[in-house]
Structure formats: structure tokens, C-alpha cells
Residue frames as a rotation matrix with the C-alpha (Angstrom) as fourth column:
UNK 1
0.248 0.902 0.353 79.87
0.724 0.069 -0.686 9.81
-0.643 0.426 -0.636 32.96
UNK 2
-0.946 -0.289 0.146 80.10
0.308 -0.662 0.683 11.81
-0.101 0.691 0.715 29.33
UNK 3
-0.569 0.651 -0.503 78.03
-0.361 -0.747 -0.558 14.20
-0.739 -0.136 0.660 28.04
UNK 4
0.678 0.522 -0.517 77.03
-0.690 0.211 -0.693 13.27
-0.253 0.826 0.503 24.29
UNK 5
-0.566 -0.800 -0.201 79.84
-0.571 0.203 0.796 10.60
-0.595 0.565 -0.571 23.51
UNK 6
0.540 0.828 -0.150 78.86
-0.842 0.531 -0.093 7.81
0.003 0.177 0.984 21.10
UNK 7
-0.605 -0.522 0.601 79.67
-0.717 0.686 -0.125 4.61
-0.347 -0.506 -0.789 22.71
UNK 8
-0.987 -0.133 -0.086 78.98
-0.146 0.973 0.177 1.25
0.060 0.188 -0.980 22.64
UNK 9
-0.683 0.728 0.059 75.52
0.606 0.610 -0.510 1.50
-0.407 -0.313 -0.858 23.79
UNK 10
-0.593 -0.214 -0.776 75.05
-0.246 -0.870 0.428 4.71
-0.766 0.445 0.463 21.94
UNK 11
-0.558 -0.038 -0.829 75.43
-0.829 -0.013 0.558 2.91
-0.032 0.999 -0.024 18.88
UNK 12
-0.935 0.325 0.144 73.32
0.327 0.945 -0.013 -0.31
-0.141 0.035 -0.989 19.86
UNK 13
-0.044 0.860 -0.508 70.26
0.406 -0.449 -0.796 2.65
-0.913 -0.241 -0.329 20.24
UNK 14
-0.330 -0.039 -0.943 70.95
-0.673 -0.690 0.265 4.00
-0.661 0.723 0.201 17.21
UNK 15
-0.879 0.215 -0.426 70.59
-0.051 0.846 0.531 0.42
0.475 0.489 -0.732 15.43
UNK 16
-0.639 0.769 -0.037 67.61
0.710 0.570 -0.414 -0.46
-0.298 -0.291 -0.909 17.23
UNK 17
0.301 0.655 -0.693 65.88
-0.249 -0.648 -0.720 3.15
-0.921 0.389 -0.032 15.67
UNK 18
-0.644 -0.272 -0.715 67.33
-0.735 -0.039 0.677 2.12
-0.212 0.961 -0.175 12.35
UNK 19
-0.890 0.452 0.063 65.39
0.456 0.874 0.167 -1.48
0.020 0.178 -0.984 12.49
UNK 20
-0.349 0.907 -0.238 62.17
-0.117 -0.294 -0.949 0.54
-0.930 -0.303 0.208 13.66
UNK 21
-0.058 0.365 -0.929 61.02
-0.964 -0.262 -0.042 1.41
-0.259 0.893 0.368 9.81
UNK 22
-0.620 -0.088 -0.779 61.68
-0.445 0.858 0.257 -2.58
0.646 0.506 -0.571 8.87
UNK 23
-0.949 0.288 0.127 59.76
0.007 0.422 -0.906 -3.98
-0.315 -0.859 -0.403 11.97
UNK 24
0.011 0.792 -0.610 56.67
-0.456 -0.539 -0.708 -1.45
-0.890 0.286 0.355 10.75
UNK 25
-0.351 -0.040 -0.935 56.97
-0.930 0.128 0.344 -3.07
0.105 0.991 -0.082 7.15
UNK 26
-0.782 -0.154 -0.605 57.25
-0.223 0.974 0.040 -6.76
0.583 0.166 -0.796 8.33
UNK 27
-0.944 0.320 0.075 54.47
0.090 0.472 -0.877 -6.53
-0.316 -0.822 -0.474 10.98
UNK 28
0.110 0.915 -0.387 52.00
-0.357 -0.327 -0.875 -5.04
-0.927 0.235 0.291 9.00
UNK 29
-0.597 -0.058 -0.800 52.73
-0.667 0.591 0.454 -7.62
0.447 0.804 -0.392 5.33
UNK 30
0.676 0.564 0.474 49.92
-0.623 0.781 -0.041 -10.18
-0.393 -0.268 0.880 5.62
UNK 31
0.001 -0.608 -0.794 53.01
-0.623 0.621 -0.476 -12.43
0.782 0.495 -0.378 4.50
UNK 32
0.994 -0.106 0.029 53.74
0.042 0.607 0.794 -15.24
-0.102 -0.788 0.608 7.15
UNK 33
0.100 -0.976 -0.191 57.12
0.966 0.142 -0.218 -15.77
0.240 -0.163 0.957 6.97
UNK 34
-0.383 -0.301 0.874 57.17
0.258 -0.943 -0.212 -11.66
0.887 0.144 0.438 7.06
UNK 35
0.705 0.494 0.509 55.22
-0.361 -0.368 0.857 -11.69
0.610 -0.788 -0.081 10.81
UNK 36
0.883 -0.297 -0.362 57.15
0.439 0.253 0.862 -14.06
-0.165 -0.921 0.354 12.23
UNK 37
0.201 -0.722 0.662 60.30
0.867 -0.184 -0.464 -12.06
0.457 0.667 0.589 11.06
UNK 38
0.188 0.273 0.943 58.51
-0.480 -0.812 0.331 -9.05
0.857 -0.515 -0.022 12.74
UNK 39
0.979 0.203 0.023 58.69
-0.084 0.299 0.951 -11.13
0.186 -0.933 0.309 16.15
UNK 40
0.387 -0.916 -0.106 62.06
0.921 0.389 0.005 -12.30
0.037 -0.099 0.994 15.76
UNK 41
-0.307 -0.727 0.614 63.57
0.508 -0.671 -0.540 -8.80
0.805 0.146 0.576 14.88
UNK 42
0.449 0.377 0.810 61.25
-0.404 -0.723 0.560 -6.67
0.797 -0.579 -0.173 17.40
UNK 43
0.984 0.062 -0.170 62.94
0.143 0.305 0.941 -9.38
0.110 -0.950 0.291 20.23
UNK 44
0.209 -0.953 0.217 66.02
0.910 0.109 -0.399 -8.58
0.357 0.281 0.891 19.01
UNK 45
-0.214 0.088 0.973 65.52
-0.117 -0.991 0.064 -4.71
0.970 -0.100 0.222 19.41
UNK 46
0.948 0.303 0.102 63.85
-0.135 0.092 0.987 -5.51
0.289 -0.949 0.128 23.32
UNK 47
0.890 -0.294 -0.348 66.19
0.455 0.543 0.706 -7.19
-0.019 -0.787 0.617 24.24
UNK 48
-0.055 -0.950 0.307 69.01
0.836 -0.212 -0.507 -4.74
0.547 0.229 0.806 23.02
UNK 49
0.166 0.086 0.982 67.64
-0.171 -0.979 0.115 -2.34
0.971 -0.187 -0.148 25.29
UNK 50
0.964 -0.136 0.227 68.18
-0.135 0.486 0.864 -4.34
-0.227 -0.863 0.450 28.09
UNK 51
0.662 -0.725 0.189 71.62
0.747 0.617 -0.247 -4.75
0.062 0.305 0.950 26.78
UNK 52
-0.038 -0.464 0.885 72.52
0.230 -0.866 -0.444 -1.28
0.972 0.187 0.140 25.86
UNK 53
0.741 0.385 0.550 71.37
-0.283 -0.564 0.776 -0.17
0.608 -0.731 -0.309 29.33
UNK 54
0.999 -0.042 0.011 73.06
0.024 0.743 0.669 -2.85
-0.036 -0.668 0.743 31.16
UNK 55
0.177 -0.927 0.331 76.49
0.955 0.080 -0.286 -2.01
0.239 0.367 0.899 29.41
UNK 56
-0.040 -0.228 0.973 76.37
-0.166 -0.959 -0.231 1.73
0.985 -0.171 0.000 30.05
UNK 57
0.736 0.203 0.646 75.79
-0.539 -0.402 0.740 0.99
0.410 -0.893 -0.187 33.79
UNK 58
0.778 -0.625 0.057 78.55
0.596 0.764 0.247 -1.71
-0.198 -0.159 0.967 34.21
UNK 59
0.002 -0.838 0.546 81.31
0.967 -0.137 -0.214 0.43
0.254 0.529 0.810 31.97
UNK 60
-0.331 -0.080 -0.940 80.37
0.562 -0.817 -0.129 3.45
-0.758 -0.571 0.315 33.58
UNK 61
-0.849 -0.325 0.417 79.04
0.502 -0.249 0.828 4.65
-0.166 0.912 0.374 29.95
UNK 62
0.188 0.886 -0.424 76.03
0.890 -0.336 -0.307 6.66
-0.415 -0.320 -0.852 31.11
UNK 63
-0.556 -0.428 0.712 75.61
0.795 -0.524 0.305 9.48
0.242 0.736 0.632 28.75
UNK 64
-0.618 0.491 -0.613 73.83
-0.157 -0.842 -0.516 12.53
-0.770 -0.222 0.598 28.79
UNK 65
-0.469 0.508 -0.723 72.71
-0.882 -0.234 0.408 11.29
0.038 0.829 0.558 24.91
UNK 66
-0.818 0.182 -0.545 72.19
0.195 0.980 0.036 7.68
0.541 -0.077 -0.838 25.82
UNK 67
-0.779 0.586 -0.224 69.39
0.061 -0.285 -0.957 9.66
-0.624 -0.759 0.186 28.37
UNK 68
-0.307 0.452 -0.837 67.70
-0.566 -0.794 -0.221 11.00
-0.765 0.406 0.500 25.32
UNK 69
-0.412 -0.110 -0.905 68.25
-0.840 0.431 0.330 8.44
0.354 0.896 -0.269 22.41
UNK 70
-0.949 0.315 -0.030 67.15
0.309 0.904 -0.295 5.25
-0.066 -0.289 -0.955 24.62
UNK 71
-0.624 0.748 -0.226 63.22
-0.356 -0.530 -0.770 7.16
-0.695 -0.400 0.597 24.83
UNK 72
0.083 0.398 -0.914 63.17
-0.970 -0.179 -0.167 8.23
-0.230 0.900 0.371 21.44
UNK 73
-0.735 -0.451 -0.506 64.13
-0.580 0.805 0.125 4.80
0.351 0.385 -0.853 20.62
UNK 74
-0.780 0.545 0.308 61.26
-0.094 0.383 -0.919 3.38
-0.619 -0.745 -0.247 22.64
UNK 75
-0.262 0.868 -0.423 58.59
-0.192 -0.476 -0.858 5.43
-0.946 -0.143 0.292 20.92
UNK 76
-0.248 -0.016 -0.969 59.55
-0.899 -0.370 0.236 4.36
-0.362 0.929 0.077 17.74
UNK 77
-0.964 -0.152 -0.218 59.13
-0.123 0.982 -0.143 1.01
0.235 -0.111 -0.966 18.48
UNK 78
-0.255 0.962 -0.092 55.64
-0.019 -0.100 -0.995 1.71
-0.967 -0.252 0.044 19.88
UNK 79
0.113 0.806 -0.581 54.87
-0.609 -0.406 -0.681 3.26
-0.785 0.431 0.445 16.89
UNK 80
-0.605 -0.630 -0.486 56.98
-0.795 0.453 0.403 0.30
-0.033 0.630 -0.776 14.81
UNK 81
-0.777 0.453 -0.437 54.04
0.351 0.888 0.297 -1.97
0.523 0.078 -0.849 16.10
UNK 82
-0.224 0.972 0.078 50.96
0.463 0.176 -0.869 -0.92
-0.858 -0.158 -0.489 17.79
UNK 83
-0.319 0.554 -0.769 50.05
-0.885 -0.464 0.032 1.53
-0.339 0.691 0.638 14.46
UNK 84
-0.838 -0.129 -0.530 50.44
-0.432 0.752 0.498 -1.80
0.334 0.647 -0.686 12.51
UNK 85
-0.904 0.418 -0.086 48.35
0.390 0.726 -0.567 -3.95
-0.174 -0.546 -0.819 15.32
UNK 86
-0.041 0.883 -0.467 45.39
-0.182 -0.466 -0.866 -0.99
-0.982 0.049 0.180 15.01
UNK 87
-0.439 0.109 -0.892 45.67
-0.878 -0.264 0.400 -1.12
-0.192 0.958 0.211 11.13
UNK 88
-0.747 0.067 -0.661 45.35
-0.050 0.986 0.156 -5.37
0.663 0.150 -0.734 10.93
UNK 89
-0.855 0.387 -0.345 42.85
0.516 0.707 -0.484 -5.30
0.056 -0.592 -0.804 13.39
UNK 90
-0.057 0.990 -0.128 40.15
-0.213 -0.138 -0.967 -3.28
-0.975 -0.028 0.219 12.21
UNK 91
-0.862 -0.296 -0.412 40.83
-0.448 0.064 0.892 -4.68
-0.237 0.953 -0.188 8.51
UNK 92
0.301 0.858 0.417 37.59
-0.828 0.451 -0.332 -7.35
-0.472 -0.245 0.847 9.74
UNK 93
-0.320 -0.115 -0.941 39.27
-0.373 0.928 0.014 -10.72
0.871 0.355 -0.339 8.58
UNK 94
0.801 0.557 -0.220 38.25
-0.214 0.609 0.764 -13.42
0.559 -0.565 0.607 10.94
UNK 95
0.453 -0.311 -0.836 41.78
0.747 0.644 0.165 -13.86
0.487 -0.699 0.524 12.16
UNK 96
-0.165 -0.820 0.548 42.91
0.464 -0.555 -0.690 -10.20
0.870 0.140 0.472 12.46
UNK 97
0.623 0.715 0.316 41.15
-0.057 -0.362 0.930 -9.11
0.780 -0.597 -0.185 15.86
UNK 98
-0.384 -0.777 0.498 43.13
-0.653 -0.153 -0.742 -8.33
0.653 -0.610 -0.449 18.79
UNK 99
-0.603 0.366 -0.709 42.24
0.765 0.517 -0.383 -11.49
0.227 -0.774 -0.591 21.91
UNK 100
-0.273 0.417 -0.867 39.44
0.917 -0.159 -0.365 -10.31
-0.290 -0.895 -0.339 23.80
UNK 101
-0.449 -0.089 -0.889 39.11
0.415 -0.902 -0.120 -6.96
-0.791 -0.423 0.442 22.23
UNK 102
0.654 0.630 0.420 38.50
0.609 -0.109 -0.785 -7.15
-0.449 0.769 -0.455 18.76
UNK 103
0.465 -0.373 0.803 39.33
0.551 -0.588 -0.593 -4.32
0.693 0.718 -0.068 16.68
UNK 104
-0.434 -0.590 -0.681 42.34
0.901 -0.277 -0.334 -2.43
0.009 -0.758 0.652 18.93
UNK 105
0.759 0.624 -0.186 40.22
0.648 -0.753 0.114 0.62
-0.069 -0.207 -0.976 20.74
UNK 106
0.405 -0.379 0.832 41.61
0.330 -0.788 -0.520 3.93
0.852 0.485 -0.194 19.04
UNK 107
0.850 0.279 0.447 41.55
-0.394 -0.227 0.891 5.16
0.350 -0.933 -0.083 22.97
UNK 108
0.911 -0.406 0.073 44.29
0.373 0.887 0.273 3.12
-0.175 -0.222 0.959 23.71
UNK 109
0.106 -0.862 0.495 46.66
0.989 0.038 -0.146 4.32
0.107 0.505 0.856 21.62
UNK 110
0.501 0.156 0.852 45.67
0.005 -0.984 0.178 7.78
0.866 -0.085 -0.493 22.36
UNK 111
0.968 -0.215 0.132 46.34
-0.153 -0.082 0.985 7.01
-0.201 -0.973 -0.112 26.15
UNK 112
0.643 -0.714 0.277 49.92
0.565 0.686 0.458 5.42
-0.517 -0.139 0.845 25.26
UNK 113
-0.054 -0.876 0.479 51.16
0.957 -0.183 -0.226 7.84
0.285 0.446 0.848 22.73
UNK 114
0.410 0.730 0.546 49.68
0.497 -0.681 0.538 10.66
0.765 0.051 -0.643 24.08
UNK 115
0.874 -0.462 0.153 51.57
-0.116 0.107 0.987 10.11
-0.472 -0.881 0.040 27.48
UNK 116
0.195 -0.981 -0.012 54.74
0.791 0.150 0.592 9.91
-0.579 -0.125 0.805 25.34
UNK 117
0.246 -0.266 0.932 54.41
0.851 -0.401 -0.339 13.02
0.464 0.877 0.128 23.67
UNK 118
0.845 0.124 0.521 53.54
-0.367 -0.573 0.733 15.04
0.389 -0.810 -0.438 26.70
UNK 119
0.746 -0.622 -0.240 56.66
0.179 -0.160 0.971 13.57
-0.642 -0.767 -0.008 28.48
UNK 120
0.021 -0.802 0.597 58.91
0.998 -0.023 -0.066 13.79
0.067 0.597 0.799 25.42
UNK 121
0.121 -0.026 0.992 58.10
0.303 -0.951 -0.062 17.73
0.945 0.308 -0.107 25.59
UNK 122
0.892 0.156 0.425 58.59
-0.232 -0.647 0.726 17.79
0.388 -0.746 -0.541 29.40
UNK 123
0.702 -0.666 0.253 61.62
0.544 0.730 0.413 16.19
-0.460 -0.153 0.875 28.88
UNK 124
0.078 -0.471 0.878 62.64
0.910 -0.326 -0.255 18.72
0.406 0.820 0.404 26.52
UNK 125
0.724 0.306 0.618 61.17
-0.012 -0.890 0.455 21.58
0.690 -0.337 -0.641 28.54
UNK 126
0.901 -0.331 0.279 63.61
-0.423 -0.530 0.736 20.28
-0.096 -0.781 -0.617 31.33
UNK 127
0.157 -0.912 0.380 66.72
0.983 0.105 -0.153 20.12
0.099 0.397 0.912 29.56
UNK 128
0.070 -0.213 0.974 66.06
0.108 -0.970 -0.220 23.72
0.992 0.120 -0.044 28.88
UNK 129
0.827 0.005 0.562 65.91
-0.455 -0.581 0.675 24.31
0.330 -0.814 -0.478 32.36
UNK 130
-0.099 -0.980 0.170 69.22
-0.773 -0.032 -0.634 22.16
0.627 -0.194 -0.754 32.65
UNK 131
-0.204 0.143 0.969 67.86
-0.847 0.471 -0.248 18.80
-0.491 -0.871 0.025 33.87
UNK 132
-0.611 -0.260 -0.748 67.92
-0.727 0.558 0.399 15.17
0.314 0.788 -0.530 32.28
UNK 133
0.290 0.547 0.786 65.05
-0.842 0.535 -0.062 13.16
-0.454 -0.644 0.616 33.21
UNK 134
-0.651 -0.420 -0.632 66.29
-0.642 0.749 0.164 9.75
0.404 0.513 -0.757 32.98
UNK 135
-0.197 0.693 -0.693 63.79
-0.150 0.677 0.720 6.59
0.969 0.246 -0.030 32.94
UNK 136
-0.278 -0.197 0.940 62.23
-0.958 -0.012 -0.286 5.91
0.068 -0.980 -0.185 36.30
UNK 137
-0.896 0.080 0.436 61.39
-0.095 0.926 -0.365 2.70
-0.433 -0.369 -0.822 38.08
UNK 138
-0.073 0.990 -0.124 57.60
-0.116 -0.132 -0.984 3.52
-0.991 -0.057 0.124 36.65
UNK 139
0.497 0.081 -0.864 58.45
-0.812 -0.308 -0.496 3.98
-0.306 0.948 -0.088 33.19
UNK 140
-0.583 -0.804 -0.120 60.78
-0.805 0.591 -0.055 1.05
0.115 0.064 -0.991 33.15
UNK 141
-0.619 0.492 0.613 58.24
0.092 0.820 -0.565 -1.10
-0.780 -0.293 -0.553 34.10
UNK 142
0.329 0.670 -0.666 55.43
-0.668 -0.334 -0.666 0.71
-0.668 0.663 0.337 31.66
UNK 143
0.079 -0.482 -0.872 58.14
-0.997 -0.052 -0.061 -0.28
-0.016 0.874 -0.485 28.76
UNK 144
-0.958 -0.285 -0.021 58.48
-0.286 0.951 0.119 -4.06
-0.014 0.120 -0.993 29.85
UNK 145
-0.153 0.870 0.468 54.59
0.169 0.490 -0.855 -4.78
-0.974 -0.052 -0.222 30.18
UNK 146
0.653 0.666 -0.361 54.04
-0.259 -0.252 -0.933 -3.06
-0.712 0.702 0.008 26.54
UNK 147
-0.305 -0.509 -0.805 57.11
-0.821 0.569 -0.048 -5.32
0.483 0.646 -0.591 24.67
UNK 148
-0.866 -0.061 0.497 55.76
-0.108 0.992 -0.066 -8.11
-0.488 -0.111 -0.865 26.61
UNK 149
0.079 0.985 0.152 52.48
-0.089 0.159 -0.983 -7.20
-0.993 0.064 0.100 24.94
UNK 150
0.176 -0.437 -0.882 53.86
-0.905 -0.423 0.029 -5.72
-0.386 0.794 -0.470 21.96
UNK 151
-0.679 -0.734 -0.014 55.99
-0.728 0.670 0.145 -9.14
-0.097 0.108 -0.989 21.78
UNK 152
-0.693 0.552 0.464 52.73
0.139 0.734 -0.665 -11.53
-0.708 -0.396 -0.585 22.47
UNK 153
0.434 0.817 -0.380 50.74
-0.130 -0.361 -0.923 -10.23
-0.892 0.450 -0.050 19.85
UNK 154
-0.296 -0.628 -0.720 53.56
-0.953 0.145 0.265 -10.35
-0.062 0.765 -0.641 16.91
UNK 155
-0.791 -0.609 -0.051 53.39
-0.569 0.703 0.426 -13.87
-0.223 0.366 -0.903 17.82
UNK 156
-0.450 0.822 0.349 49.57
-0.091 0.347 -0.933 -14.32
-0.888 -0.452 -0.081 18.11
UNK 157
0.366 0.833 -0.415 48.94
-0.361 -0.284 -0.888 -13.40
-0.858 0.475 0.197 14.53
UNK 158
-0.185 -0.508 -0.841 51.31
-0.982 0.120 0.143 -15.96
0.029 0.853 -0.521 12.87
UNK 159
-0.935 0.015 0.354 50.77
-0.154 0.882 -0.445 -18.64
-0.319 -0.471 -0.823 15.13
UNK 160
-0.284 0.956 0.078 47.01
-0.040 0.070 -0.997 -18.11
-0.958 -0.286 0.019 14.24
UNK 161
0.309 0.423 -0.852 47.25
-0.883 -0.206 -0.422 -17.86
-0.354 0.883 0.310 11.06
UNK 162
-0.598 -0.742 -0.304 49.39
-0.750 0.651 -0.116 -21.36
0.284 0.159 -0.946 10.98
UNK 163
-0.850 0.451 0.274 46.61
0.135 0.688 -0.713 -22.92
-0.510 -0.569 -0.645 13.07
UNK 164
0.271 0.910 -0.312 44.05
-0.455 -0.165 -0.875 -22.10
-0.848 0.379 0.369 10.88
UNK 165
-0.057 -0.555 -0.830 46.13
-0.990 -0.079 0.121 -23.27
-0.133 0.828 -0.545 7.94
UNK 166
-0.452 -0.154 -0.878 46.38
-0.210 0.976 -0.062 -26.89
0.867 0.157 -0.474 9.35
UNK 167
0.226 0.974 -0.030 43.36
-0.386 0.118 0.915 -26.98
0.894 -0.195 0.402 11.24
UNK 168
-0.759 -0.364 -0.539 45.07
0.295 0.546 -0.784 -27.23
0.580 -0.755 -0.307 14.50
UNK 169
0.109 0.965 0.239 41.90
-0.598 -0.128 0.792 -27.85
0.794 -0.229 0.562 16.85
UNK 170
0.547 0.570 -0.613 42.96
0.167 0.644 0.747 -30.13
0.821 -0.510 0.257 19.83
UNK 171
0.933 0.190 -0.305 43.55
0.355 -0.353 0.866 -29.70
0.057 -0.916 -0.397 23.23
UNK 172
0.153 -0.836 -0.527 47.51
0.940 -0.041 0.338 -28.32
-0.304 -0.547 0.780 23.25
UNK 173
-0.713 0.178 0.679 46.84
0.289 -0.807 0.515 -25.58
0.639 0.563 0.524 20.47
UNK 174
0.163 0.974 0.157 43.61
0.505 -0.219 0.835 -24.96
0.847 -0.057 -0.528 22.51
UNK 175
0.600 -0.182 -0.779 45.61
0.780 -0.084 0.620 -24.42
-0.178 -0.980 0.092 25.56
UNK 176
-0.449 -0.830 -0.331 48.44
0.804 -0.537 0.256 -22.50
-0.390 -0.151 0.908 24.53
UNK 177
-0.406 0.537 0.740 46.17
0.585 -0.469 0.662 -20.52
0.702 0.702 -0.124 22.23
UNK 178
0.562 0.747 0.355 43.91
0.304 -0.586 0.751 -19.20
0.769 -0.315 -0.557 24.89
UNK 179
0.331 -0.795 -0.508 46.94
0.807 -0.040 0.589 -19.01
-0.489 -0.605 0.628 27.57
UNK 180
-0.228 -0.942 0.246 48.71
0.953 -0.164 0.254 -16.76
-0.199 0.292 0.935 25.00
UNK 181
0.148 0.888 0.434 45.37
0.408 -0.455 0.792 -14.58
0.901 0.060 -0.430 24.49
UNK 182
0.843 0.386 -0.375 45.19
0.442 -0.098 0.892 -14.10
0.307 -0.917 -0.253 28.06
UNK 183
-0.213 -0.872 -0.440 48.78
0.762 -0.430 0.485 -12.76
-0.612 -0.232 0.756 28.26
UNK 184
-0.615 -0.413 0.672 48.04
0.749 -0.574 0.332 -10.35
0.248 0.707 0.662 25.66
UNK 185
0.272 0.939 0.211 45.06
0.387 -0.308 0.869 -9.22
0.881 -0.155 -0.447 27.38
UNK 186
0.911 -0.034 -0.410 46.63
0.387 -0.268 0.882 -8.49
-0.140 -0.963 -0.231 30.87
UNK 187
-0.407 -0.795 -0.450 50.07
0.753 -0.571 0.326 -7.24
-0.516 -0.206 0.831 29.94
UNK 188
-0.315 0.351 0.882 48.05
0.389 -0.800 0.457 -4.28
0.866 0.487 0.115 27.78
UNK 189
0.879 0.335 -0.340 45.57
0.447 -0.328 0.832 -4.03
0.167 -0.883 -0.438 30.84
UNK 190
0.326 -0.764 -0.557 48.98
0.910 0.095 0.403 -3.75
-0.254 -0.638 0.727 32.68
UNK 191
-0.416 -0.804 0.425 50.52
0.907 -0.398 0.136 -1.47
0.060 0.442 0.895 30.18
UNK 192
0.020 0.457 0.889 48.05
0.253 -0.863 0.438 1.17
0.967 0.216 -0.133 30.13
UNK 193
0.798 0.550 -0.247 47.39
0.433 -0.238 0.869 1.10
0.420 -0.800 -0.428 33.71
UNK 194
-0.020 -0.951 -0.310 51.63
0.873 -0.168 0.458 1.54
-0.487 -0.261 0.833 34.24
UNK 195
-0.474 -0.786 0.398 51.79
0.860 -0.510 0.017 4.24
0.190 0.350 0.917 31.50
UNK 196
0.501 0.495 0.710 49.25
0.278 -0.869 0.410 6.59
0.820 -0.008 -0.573 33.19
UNK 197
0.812 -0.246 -0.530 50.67
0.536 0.675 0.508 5.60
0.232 -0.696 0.679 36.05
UNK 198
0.205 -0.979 -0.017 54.49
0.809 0.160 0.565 6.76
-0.551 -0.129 0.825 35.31
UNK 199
-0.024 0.332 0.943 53.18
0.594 -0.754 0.281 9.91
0.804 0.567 -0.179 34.02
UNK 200
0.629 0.039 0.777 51.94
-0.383 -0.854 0.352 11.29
0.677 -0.519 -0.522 36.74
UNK 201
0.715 -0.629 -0.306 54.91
0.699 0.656 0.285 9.85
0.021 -0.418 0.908 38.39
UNK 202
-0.299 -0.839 0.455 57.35
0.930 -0.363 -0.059 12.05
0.214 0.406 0.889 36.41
UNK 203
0.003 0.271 0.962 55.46
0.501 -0.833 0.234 14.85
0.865 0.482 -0.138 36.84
UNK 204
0.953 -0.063 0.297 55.58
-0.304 -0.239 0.922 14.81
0.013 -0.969 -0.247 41.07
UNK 205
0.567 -0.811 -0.142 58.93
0.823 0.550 0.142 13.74
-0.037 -0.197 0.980 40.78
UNK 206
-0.561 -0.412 0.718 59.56
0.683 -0.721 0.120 16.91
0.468 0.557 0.686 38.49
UNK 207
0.211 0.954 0.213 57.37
0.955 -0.247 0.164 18.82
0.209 0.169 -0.963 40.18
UNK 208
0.067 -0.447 -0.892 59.64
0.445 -0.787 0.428 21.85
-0.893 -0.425 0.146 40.92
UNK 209
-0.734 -0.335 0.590 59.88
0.619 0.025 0.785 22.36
-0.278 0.942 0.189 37.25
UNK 210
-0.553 0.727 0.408 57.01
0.368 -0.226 0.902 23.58
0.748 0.649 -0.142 36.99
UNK 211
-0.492 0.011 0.871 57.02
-0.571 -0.758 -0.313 26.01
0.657 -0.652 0.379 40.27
UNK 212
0.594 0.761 -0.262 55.13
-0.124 0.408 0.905 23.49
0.795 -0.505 0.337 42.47
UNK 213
-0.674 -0.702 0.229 56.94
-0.445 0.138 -0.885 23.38
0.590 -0.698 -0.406 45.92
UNK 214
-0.559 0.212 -0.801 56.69
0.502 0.856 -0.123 21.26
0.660 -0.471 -0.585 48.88
């Protein structure tokens, strides 16, 4: 294990914060061709975190910066698409509502980035004390329920806007439609309930950090 090189997966995190700023453009263009674009690129970016990871732990390429840069790289992505999803979904068109929810509760996002700012600064706080908190099993999970939401929504609001285009109205569009709804609705559920979750996770994990003893 190195400290700060930049390796292979390094540099796959670094690309996947460079795409962040284009994601945020393409998800929030009421173009069509420019949403599904957003989907396509944002599964690219998922799925390079599963990649990058998966190479540093095979090649032995576990970094001290790859600890740090895979987070930040997270959050930007959060913020590369839910800001968008809250903007498009209190706009009040008829197709811009989130399944089941409507306009995306503010609350929400409070609960999701909130919980990453607070651990990004106890993450910092315990560097200074000479400790790397590196993703746990809690947070790892958090991150796959909210790209599977993240990822279900991109596609809900082209597909819908295609079915509305050519009046798709019988029973296979009806199925997958409300099927795909219902996934976006329970991986959020999921996601929120994981990232309070994997909060106070980190924080009994860490809890010596912050003078608490057994």
C-alpha cells in the first residue's frame, strides 16, 4: 500500500469528478436526447467506482489518496444529480414530479448531504489525528441504494417524457412504468434510511476519536 501515489484507480476517480460538472448540465437540460445522455454517462461514472475500487484491491493499489478522492468523488455525484432532480421537480410540469412524492422534499436532501458534510469534516478531523477512515460496509451500501436511485430516476424522466410523446398507454408501458416508480420509491426509502444509518455507524466505530471509551 502507497501513501498518495496516482495510479490507475487514482486516475479513474479523478475522471469520474471531472464528468461530475457535465452530468449536472445534461440532467438538468429539458433536452431528451440530453437526459438520456445524463443516464448513460452517470452509469458510466457508478460503475467506475466499482471498477476503480476493485483494481486497487486486486493490484494491491490501496492508497492513502484513493481513501480520500473515492468520497469526494461520491459527493459530487450526489450533488451532480439530486440538486438537478429537486430543481425539475418542483418546476410543476405534469411530467416533472418525483414517483410517489411529487416535488423532491427539501428534507431529504438535507438528511443526505448533511450526513456527508458532517462525515467529510470527521474524516478530516481524523486524519489530523493520524487516521484514514476508509468506506465501511454501511456506507458502501448507503452509496449503492442512492446510484440505484440516483440511476432510476435519470431514466424515469426520459422514458416519461417519450411515453407521453407517443401516447404509450397499454399494459407493458403500464407495467414497467409503475414497476420502475416503485424502485425509485424504495431504493430512496432505502437510501435515507442506510445514510443515517452509516453515520452513526462511523461515529461508534470512531468513537475513540472523540474521547469516548469502552
Amino acid at each position: 500500500m502507497t501513501g498518495s501515489r496516482l495510479n490507475l484507480p487514482n486516475v479513474i476517480t479523478v475522471t469520474r469528478i471531472s464528468a461530475c460538472p457535465l452530468i449536472f448540465w445534461l440532467a438538468i437540460s429539458p433536452d431528451l436526447g440530453a437526459r438520456f445522455w445524463a443516464f448513460a454517462l452517470f452509469v458510466v461514472a457508478a460503475l467506475s467506482d466499482v471498477w476503480d475500487g476493485y483494481l486497487a484491491r486486486r493490484y494491491d493499489l490501496i492508497t492513502d489518496m484513493g481513501k480520500l478522492l473515492d468520497p469526494v468523488a461520491d459527493k459530487l455525484l450526489l450533488a451532480a444529480t439530486l440538486i438537478p432532480f429537486y430543481v425539475i421537480s418542483h418546476r410543476g410540469g405534469a411530467l416533472d414530479p418525483v414517483p410517489f412524492l411529487g416535488p423532491l422534499p427539501g428534507w431529504i436532501l438535507g438528511v443526505i448531504f448533511g450526513r456527508e458534510i458532517f462525515i467529510t469534516g470527521f474524516r478530516s478531523y481524523a486524519v489530523r489525528k493520524g487516521v484514514v477512515i476508509a468506506a465501511g460496509w454501511a456506507g458502501k451500501r448507503k452509496t449503492l441504494f442512492q446510484m440505484l436511485f440516483i440511476g432510476a430516476l435519470l431514466l424515469w424522466y426520459p422514458l416519461l417524457e417519450v411515453a407521453e410523446q407517443r401516447a404509450w398507454s397499454n399494459g407493458p408501458w403500464t407495467f414497467f412504468s409503475q414497476g420502475l416508480a416503485g424502485f425509485v420509491l424504495i431504493t430512496l426509502a432505502t437510501a435515507v434510511v442506510l445514510t443515517v444509518y452509516s453515520m452513526l455507524d462511523y461515529l461508534w466505530s470512531y468513537r475513540t476519536l472523540v474521547g469516548i471509551r469502552d
